[in-house]
C-alpha positions as CSV (number, residue, x, y, z in Angstrom):
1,X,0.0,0.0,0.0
2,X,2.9,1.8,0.6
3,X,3.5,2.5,-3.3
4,X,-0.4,3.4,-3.5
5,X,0.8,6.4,-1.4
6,X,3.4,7.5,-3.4
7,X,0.8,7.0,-6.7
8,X,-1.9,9.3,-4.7
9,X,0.3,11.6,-3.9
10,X,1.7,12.1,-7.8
11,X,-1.8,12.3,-8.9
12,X,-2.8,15.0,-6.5
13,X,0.8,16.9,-7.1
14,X,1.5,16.6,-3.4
15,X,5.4,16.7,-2.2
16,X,5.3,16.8,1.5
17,X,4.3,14.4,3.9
18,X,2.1,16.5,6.3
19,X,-1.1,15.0,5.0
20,X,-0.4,11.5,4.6
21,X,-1.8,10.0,7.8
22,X,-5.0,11.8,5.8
23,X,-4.5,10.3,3.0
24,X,-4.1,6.7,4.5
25,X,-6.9,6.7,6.2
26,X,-8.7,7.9,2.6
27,X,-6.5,4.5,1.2
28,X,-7.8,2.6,3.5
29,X,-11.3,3.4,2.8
30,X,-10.9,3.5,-0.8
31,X,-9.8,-0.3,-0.8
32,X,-12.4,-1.5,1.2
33,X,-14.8,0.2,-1.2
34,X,-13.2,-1.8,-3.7
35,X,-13.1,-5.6,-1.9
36,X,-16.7,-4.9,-1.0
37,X,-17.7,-3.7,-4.2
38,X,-15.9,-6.4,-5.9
39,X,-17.2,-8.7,-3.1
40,X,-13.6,-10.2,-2.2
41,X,-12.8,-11.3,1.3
42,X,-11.9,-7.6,3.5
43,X,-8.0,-7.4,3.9
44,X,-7.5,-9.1,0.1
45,X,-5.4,-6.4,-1.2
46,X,-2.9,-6.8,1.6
47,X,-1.8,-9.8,0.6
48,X,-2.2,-10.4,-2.7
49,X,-1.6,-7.7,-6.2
50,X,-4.1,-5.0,-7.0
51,X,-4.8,-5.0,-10.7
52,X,-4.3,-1.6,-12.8
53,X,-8.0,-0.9,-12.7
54,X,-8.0,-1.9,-9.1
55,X,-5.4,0.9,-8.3
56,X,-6.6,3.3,-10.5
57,X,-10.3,3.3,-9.1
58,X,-8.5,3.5,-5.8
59,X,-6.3,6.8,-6.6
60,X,-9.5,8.0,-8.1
61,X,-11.3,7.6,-4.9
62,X,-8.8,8.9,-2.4
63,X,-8.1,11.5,-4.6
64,X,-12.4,12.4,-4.6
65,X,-12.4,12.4,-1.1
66,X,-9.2,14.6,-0.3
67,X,-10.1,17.6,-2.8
68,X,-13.6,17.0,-1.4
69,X,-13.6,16.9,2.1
70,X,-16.0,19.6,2.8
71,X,-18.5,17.4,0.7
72,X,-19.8,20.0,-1.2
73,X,-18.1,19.3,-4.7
74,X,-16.7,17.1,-6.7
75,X,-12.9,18.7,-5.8
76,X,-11.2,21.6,-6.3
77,X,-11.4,21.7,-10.0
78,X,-15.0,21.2,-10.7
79,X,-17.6,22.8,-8.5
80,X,-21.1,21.1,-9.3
81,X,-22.4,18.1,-8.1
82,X,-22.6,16.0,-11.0
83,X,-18.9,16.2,-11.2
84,X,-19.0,13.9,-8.2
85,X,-21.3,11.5,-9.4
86,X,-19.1,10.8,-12.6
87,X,-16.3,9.9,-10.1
88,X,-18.2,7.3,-8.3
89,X,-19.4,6.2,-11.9
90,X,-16.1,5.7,-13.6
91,X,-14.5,4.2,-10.1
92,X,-17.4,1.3,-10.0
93,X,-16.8,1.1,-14.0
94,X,-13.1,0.3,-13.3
95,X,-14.0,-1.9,-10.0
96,X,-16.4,-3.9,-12.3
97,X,-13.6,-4.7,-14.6
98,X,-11.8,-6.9,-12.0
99,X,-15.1,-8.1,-10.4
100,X,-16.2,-12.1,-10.1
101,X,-19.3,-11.9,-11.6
102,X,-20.3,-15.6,-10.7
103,X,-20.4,-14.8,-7.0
């Protein structure tokens, strides 16, 4: 998870480490989003590889809910509402690519 810090990080142009206990606990969530979403045992990720579209709907995620974190917006760049709901859409698009469909 440790490199999924670094990823976050690069995506939201961060360079210090002041906020990463933050954006941990933001990781954190994010992947339990994802193992629940793609109904895989909690705690999956530790041990075994996230695939690309795995991570990326995770850096998406944490990345939503630290430029959002008043919960008003979609981030800092977009200010309406629906720019929030195409998040979530395109992170459960990208979760639903690595999903077991037969459970």
């Amino acid at each position: 998870m440790v490199d999924l810090l670094s990823r976050v990080k690069e995506n939201l142009i961060i360079d210090h480490d002041e906020d990463d206990s933050l954006l941990q606990s933001f990781i954190l969530a994010a992947v339990d989003y994802a193992e629940r979403y793609q109904k895989i045992p909690r705690g999956y990720y530790l041990n075994n590889v996230m695939p690309e579209s795995t991570s990326q709907a995770v850096i998406m995620l944490v990345t939503h809910f630290y430029e959002s974190r008043d919960g008003s917006s979609a981030g800092f760049f977009d200010g309406s509402t629906q720019g929030a709901e195409q998040v979530w859409q395109t992170v459960n698009l990208l979760l639903s690519m690595d999903k077991d469909w037969k459970v």
